[in-house]
N, CA, C and O atoms as a CHARMM CRD file, in Angstrom:
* protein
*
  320
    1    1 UNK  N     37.46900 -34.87100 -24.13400 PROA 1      0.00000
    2    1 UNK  CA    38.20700 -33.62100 -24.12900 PROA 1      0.00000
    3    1 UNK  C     37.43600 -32.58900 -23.30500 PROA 1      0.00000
    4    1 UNK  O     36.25600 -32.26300 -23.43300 PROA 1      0.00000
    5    2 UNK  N     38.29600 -32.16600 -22.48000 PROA 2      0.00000
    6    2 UNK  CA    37.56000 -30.84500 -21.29500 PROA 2      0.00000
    7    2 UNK  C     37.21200 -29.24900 -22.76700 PROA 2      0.00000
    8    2 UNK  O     37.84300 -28.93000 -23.77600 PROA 2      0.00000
    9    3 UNK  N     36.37800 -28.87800 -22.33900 PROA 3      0.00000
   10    3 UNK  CA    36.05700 -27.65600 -22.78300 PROA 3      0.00000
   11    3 UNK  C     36.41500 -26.50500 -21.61900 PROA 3      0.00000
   12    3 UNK  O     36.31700 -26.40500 -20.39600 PROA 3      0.00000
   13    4 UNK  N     36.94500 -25.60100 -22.87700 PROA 4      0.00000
   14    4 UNK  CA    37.79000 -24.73700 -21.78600 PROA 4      0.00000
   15    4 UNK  C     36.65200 -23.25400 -21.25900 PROA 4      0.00000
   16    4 UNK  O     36.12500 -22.58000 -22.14400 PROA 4      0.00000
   17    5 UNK  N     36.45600 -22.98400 -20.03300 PROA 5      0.00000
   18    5 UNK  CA    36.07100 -21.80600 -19.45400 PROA 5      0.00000
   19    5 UNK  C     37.01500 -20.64000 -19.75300 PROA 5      0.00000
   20    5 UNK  O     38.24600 -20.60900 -19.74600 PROA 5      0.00000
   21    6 UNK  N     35.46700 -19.00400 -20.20800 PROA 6      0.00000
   22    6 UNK  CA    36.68300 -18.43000 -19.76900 PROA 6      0.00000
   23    6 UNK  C     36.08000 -17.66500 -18.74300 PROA 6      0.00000
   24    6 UNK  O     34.95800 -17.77100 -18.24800 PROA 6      0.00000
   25    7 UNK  N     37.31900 -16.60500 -18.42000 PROA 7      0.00000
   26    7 UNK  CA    37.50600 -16.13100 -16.79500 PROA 7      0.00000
   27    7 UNK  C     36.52000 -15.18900 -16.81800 PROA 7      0.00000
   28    7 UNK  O     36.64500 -14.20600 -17.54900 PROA 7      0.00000
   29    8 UNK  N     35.52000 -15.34400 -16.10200 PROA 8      0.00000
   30    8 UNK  CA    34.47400 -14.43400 -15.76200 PROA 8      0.00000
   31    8 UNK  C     35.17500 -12.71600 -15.72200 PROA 8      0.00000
   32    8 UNK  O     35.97800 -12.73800 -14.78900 PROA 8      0.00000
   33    9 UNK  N     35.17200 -11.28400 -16.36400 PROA 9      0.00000
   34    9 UNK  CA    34.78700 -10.39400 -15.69800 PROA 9      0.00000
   35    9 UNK  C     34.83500  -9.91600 -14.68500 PROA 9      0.00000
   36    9 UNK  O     35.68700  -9.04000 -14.53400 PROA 9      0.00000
   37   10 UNK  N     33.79400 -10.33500 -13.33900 PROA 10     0.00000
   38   10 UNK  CA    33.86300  -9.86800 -12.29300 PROA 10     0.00000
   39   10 UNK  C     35.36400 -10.88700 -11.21400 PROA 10     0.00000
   40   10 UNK  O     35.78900 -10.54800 -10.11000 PROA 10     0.00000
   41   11 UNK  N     35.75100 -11.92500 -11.92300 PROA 11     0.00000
   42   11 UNK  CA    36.94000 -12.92000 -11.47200 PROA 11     0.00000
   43   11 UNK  C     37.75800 -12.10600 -12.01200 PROA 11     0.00000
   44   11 UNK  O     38.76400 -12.44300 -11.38800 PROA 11     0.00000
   45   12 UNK  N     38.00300 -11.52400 -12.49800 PROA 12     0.00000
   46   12 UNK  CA    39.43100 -10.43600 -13.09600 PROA 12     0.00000
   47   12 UNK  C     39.43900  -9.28600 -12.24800 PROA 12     0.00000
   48   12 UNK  O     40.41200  -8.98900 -11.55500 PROA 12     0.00000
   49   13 UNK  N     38.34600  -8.61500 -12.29100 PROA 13     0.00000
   50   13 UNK  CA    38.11800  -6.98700 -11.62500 PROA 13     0.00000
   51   13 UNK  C     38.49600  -7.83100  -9.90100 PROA 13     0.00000
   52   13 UNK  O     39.44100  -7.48000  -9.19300 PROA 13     0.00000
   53   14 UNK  N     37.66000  -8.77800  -9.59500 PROA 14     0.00000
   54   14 UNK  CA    38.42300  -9.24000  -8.01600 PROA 14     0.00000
   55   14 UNK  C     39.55600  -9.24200  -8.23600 PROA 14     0.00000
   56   14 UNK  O     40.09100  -8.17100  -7.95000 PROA 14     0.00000
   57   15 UNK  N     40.37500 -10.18500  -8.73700 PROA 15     0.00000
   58   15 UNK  CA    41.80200  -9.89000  -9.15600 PROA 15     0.00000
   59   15 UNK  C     42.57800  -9.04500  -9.11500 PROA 15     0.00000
   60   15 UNK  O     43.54700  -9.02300  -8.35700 PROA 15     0.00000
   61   16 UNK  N     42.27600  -8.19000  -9.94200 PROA 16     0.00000
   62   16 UNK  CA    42.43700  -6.87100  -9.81400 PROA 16     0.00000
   63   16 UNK  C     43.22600  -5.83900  -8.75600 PROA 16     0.00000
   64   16 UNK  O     44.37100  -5.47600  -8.48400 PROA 16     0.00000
   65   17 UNK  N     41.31600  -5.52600  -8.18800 PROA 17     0.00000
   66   17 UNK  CA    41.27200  -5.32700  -6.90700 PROA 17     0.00000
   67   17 UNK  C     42.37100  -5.89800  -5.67500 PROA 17     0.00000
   68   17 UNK  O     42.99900  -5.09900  -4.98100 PROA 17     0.00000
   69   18 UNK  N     42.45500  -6.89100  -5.57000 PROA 18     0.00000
   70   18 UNK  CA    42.65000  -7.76300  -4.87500 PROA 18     0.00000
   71   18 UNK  C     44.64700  -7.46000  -4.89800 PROA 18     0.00000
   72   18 UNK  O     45.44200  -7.55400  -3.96200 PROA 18     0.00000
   73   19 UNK  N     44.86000  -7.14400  -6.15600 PROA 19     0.00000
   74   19 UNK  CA    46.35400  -7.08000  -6.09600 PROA 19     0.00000
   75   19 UNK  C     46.74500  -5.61700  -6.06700 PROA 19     0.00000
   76   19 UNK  O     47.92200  -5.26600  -6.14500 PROA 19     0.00000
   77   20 UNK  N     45.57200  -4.63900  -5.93600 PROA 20     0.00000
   78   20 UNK  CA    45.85800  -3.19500  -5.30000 PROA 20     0.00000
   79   20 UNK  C     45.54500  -2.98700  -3.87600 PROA 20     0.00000
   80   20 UNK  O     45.72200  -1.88200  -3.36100 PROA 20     0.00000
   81   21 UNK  N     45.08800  -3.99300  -3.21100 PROA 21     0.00000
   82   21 UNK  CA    45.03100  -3.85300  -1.65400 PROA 21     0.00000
   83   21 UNK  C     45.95100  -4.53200  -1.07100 PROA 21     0.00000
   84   21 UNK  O     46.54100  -4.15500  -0.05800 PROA 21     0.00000
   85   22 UNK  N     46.19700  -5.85800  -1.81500 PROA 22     0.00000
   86   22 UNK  CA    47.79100  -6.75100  -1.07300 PROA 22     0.00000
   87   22 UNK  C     48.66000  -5.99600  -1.74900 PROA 22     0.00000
   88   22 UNK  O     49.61600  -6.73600  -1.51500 PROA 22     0.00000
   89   23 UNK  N     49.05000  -5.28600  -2.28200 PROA 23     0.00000
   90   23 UNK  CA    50.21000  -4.85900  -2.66600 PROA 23     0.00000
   91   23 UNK  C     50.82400  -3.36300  -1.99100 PROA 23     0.00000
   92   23 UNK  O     51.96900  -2.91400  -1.93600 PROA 23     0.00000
   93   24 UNK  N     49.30800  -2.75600  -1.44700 PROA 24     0.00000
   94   24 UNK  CA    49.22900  -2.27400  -0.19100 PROA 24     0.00000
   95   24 UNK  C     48.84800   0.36700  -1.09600 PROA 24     0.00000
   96   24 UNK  O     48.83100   1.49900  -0.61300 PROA 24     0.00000
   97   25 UNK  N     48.65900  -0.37400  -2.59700 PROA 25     0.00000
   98   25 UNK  CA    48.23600   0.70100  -3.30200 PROA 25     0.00000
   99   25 UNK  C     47.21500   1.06500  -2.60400 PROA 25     0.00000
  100   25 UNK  O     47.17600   2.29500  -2.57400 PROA 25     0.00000
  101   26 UNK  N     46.13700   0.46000  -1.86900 PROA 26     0.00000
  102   26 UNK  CA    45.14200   0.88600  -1.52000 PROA 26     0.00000
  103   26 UNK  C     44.99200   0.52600  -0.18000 PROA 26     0.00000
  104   26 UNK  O     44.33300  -0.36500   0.35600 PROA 26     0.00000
  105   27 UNK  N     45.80300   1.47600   0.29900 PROA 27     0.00000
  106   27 UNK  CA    45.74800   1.10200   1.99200 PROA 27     0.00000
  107   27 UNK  C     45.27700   0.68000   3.04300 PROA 27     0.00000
  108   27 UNK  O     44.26500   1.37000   3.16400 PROA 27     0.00000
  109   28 UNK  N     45.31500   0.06400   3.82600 PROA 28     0.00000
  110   28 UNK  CA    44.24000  -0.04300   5.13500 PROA 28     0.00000
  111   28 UNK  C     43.68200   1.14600   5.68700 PROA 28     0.00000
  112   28 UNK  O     44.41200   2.05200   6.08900 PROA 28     0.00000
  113   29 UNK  N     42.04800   1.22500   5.75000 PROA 29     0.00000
  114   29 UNK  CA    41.97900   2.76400   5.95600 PROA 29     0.00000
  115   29 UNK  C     41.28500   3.62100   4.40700 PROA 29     0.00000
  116   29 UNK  O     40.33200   4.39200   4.29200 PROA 29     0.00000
  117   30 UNK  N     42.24400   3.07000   3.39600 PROA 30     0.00000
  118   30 UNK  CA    41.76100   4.22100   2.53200 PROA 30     0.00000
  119   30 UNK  C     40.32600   4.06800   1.64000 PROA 30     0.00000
  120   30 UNK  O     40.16600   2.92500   1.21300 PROA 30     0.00000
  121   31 UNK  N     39.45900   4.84900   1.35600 PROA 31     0.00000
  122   31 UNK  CA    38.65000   4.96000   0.61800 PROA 31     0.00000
  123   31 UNK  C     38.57800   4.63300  -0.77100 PROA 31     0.00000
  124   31 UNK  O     38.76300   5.67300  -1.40300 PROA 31     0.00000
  125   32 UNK  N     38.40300   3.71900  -1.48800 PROA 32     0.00000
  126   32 UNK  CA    38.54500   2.68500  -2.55700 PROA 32     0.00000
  127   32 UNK  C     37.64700   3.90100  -3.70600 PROA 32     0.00000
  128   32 UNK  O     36.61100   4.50700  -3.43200 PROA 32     0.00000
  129   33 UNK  N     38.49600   3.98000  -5.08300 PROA 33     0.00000
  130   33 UNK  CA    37.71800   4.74800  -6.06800 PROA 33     0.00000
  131   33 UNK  C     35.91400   4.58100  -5.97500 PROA 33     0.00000
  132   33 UNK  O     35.25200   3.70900  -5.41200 PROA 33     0.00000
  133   34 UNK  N     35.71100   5.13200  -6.33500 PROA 34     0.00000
  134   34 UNK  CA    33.86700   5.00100  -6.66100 PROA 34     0.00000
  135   34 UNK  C     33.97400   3.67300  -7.83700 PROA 34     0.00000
  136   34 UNK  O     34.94500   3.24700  -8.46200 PROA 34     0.00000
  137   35 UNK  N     32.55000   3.25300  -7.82100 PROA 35     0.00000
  138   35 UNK  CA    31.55600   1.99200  -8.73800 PROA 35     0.00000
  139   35 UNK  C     31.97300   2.40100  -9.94800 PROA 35     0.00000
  140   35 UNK  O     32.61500   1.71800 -10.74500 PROA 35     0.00000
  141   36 UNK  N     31.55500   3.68900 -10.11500 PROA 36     0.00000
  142   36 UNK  CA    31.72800   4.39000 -11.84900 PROA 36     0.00000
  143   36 UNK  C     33.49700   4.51700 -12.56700 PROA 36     0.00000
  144   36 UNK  O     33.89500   4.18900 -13.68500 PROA 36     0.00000
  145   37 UNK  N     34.29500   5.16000 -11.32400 PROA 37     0.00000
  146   37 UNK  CA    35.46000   4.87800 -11.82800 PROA 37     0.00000
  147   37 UNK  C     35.99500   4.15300 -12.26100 PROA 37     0.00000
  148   37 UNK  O     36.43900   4.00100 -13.39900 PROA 37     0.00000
  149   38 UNK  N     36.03800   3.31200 -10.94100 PROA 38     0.00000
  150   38 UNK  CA    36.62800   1.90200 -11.17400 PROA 38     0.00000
  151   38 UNK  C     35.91100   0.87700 -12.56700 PROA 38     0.00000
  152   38 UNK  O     36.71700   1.02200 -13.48500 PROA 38     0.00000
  153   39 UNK  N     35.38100   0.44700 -12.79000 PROA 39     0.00000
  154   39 UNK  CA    34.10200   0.52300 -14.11800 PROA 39     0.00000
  155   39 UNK  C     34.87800   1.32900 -15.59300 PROA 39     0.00000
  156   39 UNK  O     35.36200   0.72600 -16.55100 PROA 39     0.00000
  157   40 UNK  N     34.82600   2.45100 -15.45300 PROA 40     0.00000
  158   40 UNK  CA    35.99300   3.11200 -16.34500 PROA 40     0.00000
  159   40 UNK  C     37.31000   2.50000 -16.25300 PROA 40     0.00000
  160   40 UNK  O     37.57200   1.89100 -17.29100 PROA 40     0.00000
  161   41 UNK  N     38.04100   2.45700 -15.55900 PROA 41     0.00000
  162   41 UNK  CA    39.25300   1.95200 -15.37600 PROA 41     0.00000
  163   41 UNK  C     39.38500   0.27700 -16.07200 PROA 41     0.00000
  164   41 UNK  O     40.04900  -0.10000 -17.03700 PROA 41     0.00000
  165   42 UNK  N     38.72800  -0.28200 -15.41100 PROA 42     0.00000
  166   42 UNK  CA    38.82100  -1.93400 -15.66600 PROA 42     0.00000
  167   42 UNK  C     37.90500  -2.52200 -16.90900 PROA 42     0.00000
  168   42 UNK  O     37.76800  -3.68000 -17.30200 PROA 42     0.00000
  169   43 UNK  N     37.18600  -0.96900 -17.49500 PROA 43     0.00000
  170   43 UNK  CA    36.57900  -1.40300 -19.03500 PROA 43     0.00000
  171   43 UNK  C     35.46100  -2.03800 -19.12600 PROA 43     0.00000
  172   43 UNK  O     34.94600  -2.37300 -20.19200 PROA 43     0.00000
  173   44 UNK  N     34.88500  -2.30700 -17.71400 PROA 44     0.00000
  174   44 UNK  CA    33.77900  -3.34000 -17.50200 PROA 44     0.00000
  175   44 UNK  C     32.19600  -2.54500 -16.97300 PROA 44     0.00000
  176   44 UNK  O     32.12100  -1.33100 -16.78300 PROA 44     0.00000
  177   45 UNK  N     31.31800  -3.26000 -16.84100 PROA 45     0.00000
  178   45 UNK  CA    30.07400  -2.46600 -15.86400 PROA 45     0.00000
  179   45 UNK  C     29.93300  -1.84400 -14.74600 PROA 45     0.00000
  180   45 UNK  O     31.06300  -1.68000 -14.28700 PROA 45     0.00000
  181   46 UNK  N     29.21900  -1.44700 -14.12000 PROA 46     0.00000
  182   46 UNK  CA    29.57400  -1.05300 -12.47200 PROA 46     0.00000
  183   46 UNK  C     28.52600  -2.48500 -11.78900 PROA 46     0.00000
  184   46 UNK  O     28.43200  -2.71500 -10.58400 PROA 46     0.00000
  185   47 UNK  N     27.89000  -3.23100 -12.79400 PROA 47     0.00000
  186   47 UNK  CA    27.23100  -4.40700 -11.44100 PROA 47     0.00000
  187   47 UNK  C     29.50800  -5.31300 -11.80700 PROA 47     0.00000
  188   47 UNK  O     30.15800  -5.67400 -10.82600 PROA 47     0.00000
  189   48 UNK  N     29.79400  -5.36500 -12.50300 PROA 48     0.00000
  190   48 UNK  CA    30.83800  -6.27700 -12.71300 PROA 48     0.00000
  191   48 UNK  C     31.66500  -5.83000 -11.01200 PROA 48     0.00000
  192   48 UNK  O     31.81900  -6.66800 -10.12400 PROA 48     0.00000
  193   49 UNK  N     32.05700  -4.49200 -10.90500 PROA 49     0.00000
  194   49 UNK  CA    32.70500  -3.81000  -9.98300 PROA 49     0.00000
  195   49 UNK  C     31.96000  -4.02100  -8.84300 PROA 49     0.00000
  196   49 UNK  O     32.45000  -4.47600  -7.80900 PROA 49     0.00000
  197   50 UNK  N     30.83700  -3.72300  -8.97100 PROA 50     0.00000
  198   50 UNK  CA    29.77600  -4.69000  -7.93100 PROA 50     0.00000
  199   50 UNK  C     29.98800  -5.47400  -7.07000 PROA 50     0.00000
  200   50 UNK  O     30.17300  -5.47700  -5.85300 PROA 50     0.00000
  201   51 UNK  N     29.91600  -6.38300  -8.15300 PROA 51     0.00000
  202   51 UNK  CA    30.64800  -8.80200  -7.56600 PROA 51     0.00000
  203   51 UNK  C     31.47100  -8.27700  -6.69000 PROA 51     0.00000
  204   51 UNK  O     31.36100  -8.28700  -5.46400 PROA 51     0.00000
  205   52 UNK  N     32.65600  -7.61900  -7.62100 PROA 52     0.00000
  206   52 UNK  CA    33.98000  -7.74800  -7.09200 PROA 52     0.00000
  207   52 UNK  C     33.82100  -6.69300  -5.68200 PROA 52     0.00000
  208   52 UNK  O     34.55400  -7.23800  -4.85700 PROA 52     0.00000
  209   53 UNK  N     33.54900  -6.13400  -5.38500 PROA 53     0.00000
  210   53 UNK  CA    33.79800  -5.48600  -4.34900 PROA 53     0.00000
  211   53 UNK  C     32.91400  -6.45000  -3.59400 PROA 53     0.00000
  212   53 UNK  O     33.23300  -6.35400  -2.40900 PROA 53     0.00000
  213   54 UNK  N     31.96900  -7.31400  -3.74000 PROA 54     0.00000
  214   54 UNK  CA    31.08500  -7.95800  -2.76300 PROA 54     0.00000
  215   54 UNK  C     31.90300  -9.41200  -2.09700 PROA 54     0.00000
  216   54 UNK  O     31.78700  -9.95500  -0.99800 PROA 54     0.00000
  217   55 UNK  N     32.67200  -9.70500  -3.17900 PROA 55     0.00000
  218   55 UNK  CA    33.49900 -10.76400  -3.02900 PROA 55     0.00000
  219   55 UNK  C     34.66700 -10.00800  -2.25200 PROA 55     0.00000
  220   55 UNK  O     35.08100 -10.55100  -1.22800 PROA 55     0.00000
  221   56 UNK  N     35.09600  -9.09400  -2.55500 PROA 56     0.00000
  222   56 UNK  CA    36.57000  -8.57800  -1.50800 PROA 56     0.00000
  223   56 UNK  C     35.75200  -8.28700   0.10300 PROA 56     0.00000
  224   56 UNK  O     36.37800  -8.11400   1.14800 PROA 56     0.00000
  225   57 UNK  N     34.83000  -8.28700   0.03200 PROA 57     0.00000
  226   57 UNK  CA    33.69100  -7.76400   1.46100 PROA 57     0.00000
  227   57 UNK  C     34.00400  -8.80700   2.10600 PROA 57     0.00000
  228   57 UNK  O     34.89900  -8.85200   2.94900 PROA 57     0.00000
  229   58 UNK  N     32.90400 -10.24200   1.57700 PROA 58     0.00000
  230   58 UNK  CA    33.34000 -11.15600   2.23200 PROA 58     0.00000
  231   58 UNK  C     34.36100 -12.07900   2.49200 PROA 58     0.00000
  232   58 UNK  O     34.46400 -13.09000   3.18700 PROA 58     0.00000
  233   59 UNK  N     35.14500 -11.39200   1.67500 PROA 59     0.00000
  234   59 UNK  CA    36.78000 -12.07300   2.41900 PROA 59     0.00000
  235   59 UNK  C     37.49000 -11.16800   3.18200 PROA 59     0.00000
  236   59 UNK  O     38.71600 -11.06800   3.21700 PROA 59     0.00000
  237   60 UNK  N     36.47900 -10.34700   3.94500 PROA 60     0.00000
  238   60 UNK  CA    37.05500  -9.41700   4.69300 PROA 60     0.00000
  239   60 UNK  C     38.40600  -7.72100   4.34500 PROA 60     0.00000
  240   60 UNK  O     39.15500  -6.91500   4.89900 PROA 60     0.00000
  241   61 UNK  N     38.00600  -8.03700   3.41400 PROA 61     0.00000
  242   61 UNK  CA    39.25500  -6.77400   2.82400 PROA 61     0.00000
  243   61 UNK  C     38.84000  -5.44000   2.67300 PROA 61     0.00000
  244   61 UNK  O     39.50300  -4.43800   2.94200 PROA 61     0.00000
  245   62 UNK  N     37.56200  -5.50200   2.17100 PROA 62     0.00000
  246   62 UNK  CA    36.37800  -4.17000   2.01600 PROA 62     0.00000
  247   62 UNK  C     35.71800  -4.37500   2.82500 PROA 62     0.00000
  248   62 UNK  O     35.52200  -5.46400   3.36300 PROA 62     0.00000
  249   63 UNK  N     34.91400  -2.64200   3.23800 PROA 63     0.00000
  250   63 UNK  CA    33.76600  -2.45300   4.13700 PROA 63     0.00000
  251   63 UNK  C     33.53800  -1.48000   3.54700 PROA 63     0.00000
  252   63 UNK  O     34.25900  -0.56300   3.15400 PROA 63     0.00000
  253   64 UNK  N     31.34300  -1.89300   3.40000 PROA 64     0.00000
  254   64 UNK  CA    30.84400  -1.08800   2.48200 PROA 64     0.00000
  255   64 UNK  C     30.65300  -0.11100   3.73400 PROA 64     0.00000
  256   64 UNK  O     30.72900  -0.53600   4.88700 PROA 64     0.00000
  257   65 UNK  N     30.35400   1.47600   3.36800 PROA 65     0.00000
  258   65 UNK  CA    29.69800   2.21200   4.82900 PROA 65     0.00000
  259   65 UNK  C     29.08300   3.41700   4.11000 PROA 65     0.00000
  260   65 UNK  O     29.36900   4.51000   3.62000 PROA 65     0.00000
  261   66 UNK  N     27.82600   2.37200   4.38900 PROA 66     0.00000
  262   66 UNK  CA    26.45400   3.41100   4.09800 PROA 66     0.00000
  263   66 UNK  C     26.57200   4.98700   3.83900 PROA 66     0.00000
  264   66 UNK  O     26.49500   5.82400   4.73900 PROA 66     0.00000
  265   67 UNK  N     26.75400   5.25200   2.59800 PROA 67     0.00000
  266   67 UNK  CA    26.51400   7.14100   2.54900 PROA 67     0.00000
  267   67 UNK  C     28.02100   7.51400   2.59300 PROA 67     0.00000
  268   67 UNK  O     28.32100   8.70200   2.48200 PROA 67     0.00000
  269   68 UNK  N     28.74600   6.80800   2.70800 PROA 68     0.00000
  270   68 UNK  CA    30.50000   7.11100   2.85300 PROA 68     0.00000
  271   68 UNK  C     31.04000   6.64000   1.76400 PROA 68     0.00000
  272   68 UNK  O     31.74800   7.40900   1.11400 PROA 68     0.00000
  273   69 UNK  N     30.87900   5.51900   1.38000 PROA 69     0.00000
  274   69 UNK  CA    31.60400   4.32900   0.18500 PROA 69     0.00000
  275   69 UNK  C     31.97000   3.36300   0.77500 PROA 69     0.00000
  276   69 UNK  O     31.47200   2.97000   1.83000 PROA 69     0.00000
  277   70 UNK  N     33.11000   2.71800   0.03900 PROA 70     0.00000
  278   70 UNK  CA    34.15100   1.69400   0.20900 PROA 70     0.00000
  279   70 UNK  C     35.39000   1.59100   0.98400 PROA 70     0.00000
  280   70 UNK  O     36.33200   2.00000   0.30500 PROA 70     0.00000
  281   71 UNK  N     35.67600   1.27400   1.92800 PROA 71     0.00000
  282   71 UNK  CA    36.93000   1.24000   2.48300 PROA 71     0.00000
  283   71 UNK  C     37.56700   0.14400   2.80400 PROA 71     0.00000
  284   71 UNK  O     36.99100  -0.78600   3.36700 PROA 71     0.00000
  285   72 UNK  N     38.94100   0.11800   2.45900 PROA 72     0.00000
  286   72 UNK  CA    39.98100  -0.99200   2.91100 PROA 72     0.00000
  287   72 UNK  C     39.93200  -1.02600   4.49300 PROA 72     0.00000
  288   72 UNK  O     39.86900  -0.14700   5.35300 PROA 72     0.00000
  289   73 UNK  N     39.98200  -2.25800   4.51700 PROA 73     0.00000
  290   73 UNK  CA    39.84100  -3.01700   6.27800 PROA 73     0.00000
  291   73 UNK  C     40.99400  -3.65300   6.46200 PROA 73     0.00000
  292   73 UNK  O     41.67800  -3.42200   7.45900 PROA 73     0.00000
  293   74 UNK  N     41.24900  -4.27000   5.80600 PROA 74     0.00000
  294   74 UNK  CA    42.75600  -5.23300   6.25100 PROA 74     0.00000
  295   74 UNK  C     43.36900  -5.30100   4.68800 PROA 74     0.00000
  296   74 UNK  O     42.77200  -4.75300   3.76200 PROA 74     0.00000
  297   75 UNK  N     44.51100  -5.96700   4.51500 PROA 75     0.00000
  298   75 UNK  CA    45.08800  -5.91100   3.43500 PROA 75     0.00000
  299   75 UNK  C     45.57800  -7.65400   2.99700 PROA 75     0.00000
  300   75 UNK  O     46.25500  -7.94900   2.01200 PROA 75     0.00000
  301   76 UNK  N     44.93500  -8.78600   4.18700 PROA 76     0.00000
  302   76 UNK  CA    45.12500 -10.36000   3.63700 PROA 76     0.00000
  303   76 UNK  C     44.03900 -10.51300   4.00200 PROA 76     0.00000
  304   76 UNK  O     43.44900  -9.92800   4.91000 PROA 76     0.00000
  305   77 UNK  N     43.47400 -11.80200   2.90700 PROA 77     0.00000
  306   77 UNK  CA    41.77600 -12.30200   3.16000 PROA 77     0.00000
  307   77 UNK  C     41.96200 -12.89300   4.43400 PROA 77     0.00000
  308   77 UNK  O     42.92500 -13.48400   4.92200 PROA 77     0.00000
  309   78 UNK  N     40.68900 -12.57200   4.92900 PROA 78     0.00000
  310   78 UNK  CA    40.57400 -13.83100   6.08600 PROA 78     0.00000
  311   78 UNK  C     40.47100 -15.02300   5.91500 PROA 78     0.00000
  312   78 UNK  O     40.08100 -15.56000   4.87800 PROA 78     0.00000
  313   79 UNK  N     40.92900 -15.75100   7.27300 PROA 79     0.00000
  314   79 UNK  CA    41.01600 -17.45700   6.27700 PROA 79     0.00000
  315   79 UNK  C     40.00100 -18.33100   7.08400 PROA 79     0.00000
  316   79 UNK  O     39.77000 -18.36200   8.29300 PROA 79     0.00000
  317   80 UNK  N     39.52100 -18.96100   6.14200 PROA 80     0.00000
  318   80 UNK  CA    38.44600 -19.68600   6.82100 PROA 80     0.00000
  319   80 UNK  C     38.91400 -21.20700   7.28200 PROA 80     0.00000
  320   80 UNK  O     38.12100 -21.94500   7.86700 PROA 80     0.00000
């Protein structure tokens, strides 16, 4: 019998994320809430919000920019 996983945290907050930039709430262009908000919002840590923004990075959707924040880059992952 398989033992069941459960869904990581920072796999939800990507999620999340992920269905406020394809769905186009968070525009190409726009400046993504702050670590702390978002964290408030999704009930979780700010390293959890962390992952997830590091994981939307490298699938190309976020760009971190030094001293500015977070911003939406495209709105579909890149495909490898």
């Amino acid at each position: 019998m398989r033992s069941l996983r459960r869904h990581p945290l920072s796999e939800q907050a990507t999620e999340q994320m992920l269905c406020l930039v394809t769905s186009g709430e968070w525009a190409v262009g726009a400046k993504i809430p702050s670590e702390m908000a978002l964290a408030a919002e999704f009930g979780v840590g700010r390293s959890t919000v962390r992952e997830a923004i590091r994981e939307l990075t490298g699938k190309g959707l976020l760009e971190s920019r030094h001293g500015s924040g977070v911003y939406v880059v495209r709105d579909e992952p890149l495909v490898a």
